[in-house]
N, C-alpha and C positions, 0 to 999 in steps of 0.2 A: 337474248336475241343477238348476242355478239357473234361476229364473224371468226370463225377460225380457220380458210382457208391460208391464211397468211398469216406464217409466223411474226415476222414484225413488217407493220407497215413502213416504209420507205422509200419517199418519191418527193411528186415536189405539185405545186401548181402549175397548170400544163397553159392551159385557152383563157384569156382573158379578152373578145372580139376586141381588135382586128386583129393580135399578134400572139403567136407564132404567126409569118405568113402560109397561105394555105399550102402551096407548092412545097414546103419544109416537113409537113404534115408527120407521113410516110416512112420518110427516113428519118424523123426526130422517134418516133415511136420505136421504131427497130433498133436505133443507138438507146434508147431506156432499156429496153427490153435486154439487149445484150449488157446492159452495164448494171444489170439489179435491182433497179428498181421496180417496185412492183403497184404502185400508186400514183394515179394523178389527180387532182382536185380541179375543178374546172368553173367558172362564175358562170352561171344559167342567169345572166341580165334579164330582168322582166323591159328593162329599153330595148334589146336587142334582138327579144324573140316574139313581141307579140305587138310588132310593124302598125298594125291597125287594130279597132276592136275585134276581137274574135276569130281575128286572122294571125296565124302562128308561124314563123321560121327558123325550124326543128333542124332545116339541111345541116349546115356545119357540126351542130351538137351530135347528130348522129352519128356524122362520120368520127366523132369522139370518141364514141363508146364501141365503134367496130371497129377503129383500128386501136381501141383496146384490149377488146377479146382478141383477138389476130393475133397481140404480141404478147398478151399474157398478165396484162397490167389491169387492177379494178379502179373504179370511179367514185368519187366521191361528187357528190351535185353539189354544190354552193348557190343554196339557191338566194337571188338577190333581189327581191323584190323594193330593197330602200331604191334600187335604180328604175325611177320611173319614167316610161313610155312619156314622149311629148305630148302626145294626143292626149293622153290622160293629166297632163298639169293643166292645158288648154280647157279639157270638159270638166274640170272636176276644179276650179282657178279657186272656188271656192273653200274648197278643205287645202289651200296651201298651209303648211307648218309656218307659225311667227314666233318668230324670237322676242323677246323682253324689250326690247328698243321699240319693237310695233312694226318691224321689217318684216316681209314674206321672202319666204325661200321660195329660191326657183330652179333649172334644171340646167343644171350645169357638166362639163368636164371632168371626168374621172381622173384625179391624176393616178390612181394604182390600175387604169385600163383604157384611159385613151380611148374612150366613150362617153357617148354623151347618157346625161340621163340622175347625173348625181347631185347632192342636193352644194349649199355654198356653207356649210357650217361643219360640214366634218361628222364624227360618230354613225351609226348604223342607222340611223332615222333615214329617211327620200324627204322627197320635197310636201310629200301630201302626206297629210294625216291618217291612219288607222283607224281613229277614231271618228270620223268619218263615216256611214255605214253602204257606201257605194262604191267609196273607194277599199273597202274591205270588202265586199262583195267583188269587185275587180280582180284584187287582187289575190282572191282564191280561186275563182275560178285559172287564173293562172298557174300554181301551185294544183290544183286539180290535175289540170294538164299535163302539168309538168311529171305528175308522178305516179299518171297512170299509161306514160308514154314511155319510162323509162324505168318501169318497177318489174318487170320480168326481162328485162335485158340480160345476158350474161356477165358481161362487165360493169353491173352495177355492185356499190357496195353499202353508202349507204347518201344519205343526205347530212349536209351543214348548213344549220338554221338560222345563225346568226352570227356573220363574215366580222370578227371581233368585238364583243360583244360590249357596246359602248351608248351613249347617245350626249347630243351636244348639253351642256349646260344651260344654255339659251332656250330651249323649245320645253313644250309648246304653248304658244298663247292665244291658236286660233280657236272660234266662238265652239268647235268640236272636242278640243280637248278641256275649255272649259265646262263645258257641258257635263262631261266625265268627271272633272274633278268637284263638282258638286254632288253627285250621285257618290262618288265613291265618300265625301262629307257625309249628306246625308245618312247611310249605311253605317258609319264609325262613330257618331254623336247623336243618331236619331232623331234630332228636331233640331229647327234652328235658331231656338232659343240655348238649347243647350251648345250648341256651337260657338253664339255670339259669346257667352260668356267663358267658353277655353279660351277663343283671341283675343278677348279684352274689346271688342266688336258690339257695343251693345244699341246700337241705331238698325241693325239689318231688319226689314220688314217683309221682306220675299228674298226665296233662293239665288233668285235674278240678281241681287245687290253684293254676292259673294265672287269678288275678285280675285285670284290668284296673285299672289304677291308676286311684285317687279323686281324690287329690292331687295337682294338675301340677306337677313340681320339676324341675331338671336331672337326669336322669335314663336310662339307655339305658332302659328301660320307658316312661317317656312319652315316648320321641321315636317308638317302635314305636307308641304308643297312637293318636299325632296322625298316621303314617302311614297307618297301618288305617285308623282315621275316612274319612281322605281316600278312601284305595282303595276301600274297602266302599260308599261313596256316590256315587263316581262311575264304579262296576263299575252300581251300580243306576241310573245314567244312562242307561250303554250299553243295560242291561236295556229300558228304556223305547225308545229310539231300534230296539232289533232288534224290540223287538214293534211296532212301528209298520210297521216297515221289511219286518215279515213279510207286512204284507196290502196297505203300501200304496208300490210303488217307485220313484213319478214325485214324487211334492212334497216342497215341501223342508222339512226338518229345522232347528229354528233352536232357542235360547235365549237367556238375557239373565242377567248377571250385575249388580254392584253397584259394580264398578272399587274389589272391597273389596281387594285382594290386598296391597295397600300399607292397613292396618296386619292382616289379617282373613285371609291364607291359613293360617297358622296354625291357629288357634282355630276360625274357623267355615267353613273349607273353600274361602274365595274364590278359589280357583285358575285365575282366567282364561285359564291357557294350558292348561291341561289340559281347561277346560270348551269350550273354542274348536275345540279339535283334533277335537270329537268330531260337530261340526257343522257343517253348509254356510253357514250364516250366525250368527255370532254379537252380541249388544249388549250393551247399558247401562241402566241405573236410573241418573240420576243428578238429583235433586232439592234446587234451589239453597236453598226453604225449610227443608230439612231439612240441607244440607251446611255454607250458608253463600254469599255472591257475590263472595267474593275471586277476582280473575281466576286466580290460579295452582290454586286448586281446580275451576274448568270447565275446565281446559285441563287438568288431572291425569284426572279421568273419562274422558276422550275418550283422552287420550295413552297411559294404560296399558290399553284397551281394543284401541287400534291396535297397538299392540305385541302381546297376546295372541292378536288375529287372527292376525296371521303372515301377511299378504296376503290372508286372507280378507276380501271385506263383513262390513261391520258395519254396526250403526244404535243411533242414542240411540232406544232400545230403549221408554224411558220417560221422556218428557219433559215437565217441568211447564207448565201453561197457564190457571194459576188459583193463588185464596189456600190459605193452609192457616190454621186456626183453631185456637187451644187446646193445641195438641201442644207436648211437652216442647221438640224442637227448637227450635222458635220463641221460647219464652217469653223476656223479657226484650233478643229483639234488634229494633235497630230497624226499624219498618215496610218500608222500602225494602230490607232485606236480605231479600228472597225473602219476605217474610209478602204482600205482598201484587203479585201480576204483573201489572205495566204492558204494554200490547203493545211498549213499546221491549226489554223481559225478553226475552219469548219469543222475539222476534227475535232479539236478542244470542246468548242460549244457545244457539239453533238455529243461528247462523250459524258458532258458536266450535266447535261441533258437524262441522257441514261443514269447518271449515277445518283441523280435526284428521284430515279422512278419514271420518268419518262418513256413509253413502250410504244415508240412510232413515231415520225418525223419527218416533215415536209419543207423541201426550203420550198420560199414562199417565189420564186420565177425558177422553173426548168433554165429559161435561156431568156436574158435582158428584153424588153420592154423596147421598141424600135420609135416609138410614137410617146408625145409628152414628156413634163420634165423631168420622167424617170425612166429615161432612156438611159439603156445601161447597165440598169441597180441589180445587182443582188445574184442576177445568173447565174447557175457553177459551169454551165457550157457556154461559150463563146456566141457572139450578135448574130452567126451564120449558124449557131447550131451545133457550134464543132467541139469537139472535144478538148478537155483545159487540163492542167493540172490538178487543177480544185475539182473539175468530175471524177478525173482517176480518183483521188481521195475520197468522193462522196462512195462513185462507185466499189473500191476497196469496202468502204464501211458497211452497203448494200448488201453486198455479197458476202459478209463476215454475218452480219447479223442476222442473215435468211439460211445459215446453216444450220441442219440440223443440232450441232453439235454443242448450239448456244441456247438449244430450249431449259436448260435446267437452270441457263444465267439467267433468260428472262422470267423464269416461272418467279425468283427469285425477288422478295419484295422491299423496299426500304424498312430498317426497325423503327420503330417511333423514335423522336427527339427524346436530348435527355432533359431539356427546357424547351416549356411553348412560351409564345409570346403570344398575349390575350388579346384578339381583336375582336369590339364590342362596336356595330354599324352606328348603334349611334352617337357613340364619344366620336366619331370621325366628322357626321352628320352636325353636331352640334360645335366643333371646332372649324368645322367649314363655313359657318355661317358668324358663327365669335371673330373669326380674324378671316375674314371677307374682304375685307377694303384694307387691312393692317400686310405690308410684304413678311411680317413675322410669320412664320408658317409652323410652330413647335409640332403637330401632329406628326408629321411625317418624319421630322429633323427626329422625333424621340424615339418614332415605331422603326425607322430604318437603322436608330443607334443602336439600338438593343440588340437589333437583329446582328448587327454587322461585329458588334462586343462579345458578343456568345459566341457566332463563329468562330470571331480569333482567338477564340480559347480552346478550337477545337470541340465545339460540340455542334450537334446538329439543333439547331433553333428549329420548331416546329411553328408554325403560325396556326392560332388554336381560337376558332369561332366560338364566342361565350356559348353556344349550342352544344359545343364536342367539350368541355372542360373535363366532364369525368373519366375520361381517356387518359386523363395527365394525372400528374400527384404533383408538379411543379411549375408553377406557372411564375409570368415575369409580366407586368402590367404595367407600360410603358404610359404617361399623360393621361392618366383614368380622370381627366375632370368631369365625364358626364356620363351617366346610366339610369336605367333605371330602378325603380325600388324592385322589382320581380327580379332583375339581374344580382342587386348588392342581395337580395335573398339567397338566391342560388349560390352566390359567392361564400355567403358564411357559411351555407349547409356544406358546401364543398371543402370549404376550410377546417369546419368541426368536423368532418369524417377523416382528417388526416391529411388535408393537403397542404401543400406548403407554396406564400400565396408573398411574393415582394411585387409592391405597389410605389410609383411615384407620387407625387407632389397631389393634393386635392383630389382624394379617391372620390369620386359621386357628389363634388361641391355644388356643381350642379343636377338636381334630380328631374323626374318625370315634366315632360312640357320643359326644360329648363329653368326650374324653379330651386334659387339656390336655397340648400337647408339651412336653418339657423345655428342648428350646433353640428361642427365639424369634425369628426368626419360623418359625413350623412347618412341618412337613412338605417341607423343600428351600427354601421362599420367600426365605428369607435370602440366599440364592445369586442369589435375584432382583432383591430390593431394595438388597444390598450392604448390610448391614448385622444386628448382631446386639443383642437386645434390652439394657438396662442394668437397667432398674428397669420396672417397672409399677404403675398405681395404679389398681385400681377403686372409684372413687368418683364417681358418676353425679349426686348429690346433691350434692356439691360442685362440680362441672364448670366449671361458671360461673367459678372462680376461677382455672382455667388459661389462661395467656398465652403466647405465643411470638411469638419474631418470623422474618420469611421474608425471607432478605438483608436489608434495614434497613426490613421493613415489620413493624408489631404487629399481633398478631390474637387473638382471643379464640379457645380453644378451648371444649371441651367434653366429658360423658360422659366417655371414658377416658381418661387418660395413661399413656402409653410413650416409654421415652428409652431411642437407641441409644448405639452405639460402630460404628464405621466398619470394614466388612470388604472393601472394595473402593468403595464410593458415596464421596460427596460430600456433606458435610454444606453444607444452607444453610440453618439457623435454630436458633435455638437457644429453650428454655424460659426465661422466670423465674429468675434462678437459673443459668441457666448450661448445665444438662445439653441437650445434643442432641436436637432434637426435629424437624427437616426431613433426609431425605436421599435424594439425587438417585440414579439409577444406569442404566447402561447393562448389558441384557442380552441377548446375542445382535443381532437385529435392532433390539432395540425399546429402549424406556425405560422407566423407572417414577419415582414422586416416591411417597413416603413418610412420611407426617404423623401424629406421635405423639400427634393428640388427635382431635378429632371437630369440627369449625370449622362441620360442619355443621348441629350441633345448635344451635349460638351465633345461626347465620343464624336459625335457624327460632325460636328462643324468641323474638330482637328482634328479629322479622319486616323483615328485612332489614339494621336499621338497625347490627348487627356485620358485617364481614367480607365487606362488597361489594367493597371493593376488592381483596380478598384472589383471591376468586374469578372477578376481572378478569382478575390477573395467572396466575392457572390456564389463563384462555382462551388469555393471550401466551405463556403457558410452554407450552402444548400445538402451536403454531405451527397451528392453525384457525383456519382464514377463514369467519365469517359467512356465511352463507345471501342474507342481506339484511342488511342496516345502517341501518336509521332514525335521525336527529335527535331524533327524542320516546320517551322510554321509555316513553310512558304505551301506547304502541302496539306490536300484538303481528305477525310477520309471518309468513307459513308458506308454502312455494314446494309449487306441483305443479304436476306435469311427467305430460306424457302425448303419446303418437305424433302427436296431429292438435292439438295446442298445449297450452301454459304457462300457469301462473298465477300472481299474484301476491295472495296472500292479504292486507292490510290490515284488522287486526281493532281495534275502540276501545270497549272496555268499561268506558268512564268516562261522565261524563251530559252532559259539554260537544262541544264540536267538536275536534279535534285538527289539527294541522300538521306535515307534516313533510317532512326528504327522504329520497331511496331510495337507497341502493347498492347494485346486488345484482354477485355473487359473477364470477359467470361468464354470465350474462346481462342484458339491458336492456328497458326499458319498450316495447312497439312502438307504443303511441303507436293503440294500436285502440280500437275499443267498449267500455267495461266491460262485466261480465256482470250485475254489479249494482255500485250501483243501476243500472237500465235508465233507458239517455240523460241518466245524468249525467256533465257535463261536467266536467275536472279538469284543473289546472295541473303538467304532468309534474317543474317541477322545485320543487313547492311543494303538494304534494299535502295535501288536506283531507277529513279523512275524520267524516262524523256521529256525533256524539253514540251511543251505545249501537247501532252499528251495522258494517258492514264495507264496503269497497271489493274490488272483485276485479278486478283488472287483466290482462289478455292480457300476456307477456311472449314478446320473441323468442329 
């Protein structure tokens, strides 16, 4: 059902009511239209168009979609039902969404629209409940409307269901969403006698008496609570995609997530693989003044988006193209860090973008935001409209990438990592709720160390949902304290056919419901890794001061420590001290290596300056060959391959010029035209690549 009147989409979000002003309308469409772009995304506010019951105010939005067809640009709907009509918080006071304290949300100020109608907690939730069955009835017949009014338009293209795909941690505790989450109990435990007895709950005498937990603690009731959440909100995704789907069955279906799921599936529902699955195209939010311009954080956006896709298109969904003023984010960091975009930025991000797999791209304002505290932000064209330096560069990049001459770059698709990093929902699920109240955070400090250690080794780290393992033969298992037994199953099966499987500290110490095993490593794993636990220490707070060494190399651990005794493995390192802390083992087909700390937290606190050579010797002990092999680390490399040619990605997100040379794996430079820059020339065995820019090579 994908669109291919347009080779790559590229635009930006256009209408957000009130601003653009309407008198700009006209002439902002004709300056897109001449500058290349060929996309706009627009917010269909359920506050802003449906004034009264049953009464609709379609004007504005239509004149959207005609001076789209006009100029040659298609639409994307962003359809926003979280923004709810007053009238509807008033009649409906009863289904408001409550937070965990016992507060009600109510209908507030948009600061990304400077409209009213948003809820006070933040994430894609509104103020009223879903759950609700009036205010869901409401709010289809809106969505009805909406997309039987604009489903044969000419300048439609497709609908985005869920404006980054989030919800607050806080919600919901009103009498309708608990309703729900006892239905959805009942359904997963059957009665609720068998219920009382999974929470440890054994007083309950009617369904009635089943409370939603306040307080998030290790717990089988909040790992039920943080499921639910999940399920119930992205059951009301579906909701949205079949009412759409009911009137309208040719355009495509799209959303855009936050590439939150590394630290944020947990908590606020960031489930990229679950919200990708439900769509023909999926994207990103990713905003460097708000994230930060470290290159291993633009390459994390893009890389765990690609991985969520699952081969589906994607597109940096929302991409910055201007300043940001004032916002907490920014305060205190320096200018060049994203507070203010130079057109070498947009370029850069958009290119790190593409070279991640990315195939379409929207900054997230055509032109700054005139109303509210994000006046200003993010625009590539100027407060009047007018043309900047940063649009010539967006526009340049527009018009490069809508030629025909670039269909074989994009046919062109990223090759698989030569390492994934294993991310299993509920080791996150169950570490969110273990250090809840603790500022110790190891989950993320471990998943993003890994991530960011492999990179600078030059390899592409894949982010690898325990679902897709079999795609890999290499996997890297960053803080595995929690899974389940169906998972540590799959893990061995996956391991006996030949895979080769390094796990840190306490693989599955905690299993099913968070029930820690008594002999460690749990659930059969011991049998995997050849070995059985000795000692353990949780202390996360301390972490920093565990050492080991790996054959005669020192390393700094981190987070946990665990020290074996050998039940078949091969010790190769030992702790501080003496006790055992590396071991090696053959099982079945495959291998595994076994590290009684977390080295990857160490990476990630001294932003690299621990334990690089450590995770050198990871690459040597895995016997993986590199993708490509540069001479400059400052330089990042990403190969795609497609039926009518290769590429050779060259990406330099530093501000000088770079040099380097190439090795690549199992192919060679052919020595053709670059696809960019367009007719520059380059030295094959001394290649030079600009300052905040990329090269892309043909390869044979």
């Amino acid at each position: 059902m994908l669109r291919n009147d347009i080779q790559f989409p590229f635009g930006a979000v256009y209408f957000r009511k009130s601003n653009p002003p309407r008198d700009d309308w006209e002439r902002d469409y004709t300056t897109a239209g001449e500058d290349g772009l060929n996309i706009f995304r627009h917010w269909f506010m359920w506050s802003a168009i449906e004034v009264a019951p049953g009464v609709y105010d379609w004007e504005e939005y239509d004149r959207q979609l005609d001076l789209a067809a006009k100029n040659g640009i298609k639409t994307v709907i962003a359809e926003l039902i979280h923004a709810v009509p007053d009238w509807a918080v008033r009649k409906y006071a009863d289904a408001l969404q409550v937070n965990a304290d016992g507060t009600k949300l109510g209908s507030y100020m948009g600061v990304s629209a400077a409209t009213g109608g948003f809820s006070n907690n933040g994430g894609g939730a509104g103020a009223l409940t879903l759950n609700c069955p009036e205010v869901k009835e409401a709010a289809g017949k809106f969505l009805t409307a909406l997309a039987t009014r604009y489903k044969d338009h000419p300048a439609i293209y497709g609908y985005d269901v869920w404006n980054e795909v989030n919800y607050s941690a806080d919600v919901d505790y009103s009498s309708y969403a608990k309703a729900a989450f006892r239905k959805w109990l009942e359904k997963k435990y059957g009665s609720l006698k068998v219920l009382a007895k999974a929470w440890h709950r054994y007083s309950y005498a009617e369904w009635d008496d089943v409370e939603p937990p306040v307080h998030m603690a290790p717990y089988p009731e909040c790992i039920d609570w943080l499921q639910f959440k999940r399920d119930n909100f992205y059951d009301q995704m579906q909701w949205r995609i079949d009412t759409i789907r009911a009137v309208d069955q040719k355009n495509v279906i799209a959303a855009h997530g936050i590439s939150g799921a590394i630290p944020n599936m947990a908590a606020n529902g960031c489930d990229d693989w679950l919200a990708a699955s439900k769509v023909e195209i999926y994207g990103f939010t990713w905003i460097q003044a708000r994230k930060g311009t470290e290159p291993w954080k633009t390459w994390y956006g893009v890389d765990i988006n690609r991985a969520a896709a699952r081969g589906k298109p994607f597109w940096h969904a929302e991409r910055q193209g201007g300043p940001l003023w004032l916002q907490p984010q920014v305060i205190s960091r320096d200018k060049e860090d994203g507070r203010v975009a130079e057109p070498e930025d947009i370029r850069i991000w958009s290119m790190t973008s593409f070279a991640g797999g990315a195939r379409g791209v929207l900054n997230l304002r055509w032109r700054p935001l005139l109303d509210g505290p994000l006046f200003g932000a993010f625009g590539a064209y100027g407060m009047d409209g007018s043309r900047t330096p940063r649009s010539d560069m967006q526009s340049a990049m527009a018009k490069w990438a809508n030629d025909p001459a670039q269909k074989t770059l994009w046919d062109a698709k990223p090759v698989r990592g030569e390492v994934g990093i294993l991310v299993v929902p509920e080791t996150q699920e169950w570490d969110y709720l273990l250090n809840y109240d603790r500022k110790e955070k190891p989950y993320p400090e471990a998943m993003w160390g890994a991530y960011r250690a492999f990179l600078a080794q030059g390899l592409q780290p894949d982010w690898v949902h325990i679902e897709d393992i079999d795609a890999y033969d290499f996997l890297y298992f960053p803080y595995p304290i929690m899974f389940t037994a169906a998972q540590a199953s799959r893990l061995k099966a996956w391991v006996k056919k030949g895979g080769t499987l390094i796990a840190e500290a306490c693989p599955g110490y905690f299993g099913d419901r968070g029930h820690v095993g008594q002999a460690q490593p749990n659930m059969g794993l011991d049998e995997v890794f050849g070995a059985r636990e000795e000692e353990v220490e949780f202390m996360p707070d301390i972490g920093d001061r565990i050492h080991f060494k790996f054959d005669d190399m020192a390393v700094d651990g981190g987070g946990l420590l665990q020290s074996y005794r050998l039940t078949g493995g091969t010790g190769r390192g030992t702790f501080d001290g003496g006790r055992l802390a590396v071991v090696e083992n053959r099982f079945g087909k495959g291998r595994t290596l076994l590290i009684g700390t977390n080295p990857s937290v160490a990476f990630y606190r001294t932003d690299g300056k621990a334990n690089a050579a450590f995770f050198a010797e990871l690459v040597k002990w895995s016997g993986r060959t590199r993708h490509a092999s540069l001479s400059n680390d400052a330089l990042f490399a990403r190969i795609h391959k497609g039926e009518n040619g290769s590429f050779l990605w060259l990406v330099n997100p530093t501000r000088k010029a770079q040099t380097t040379t190439v090795t690549l794996a199992d192919r060679k430079l052919s020595g053709g035209r670059l696809a960019w820059p367009v007719n520059h020339a380059y030295d094959a065995s001394r290649i030079e690549v600009p300052a905040r820019d990329v090269l892309i090579l043909p390869i044979a």
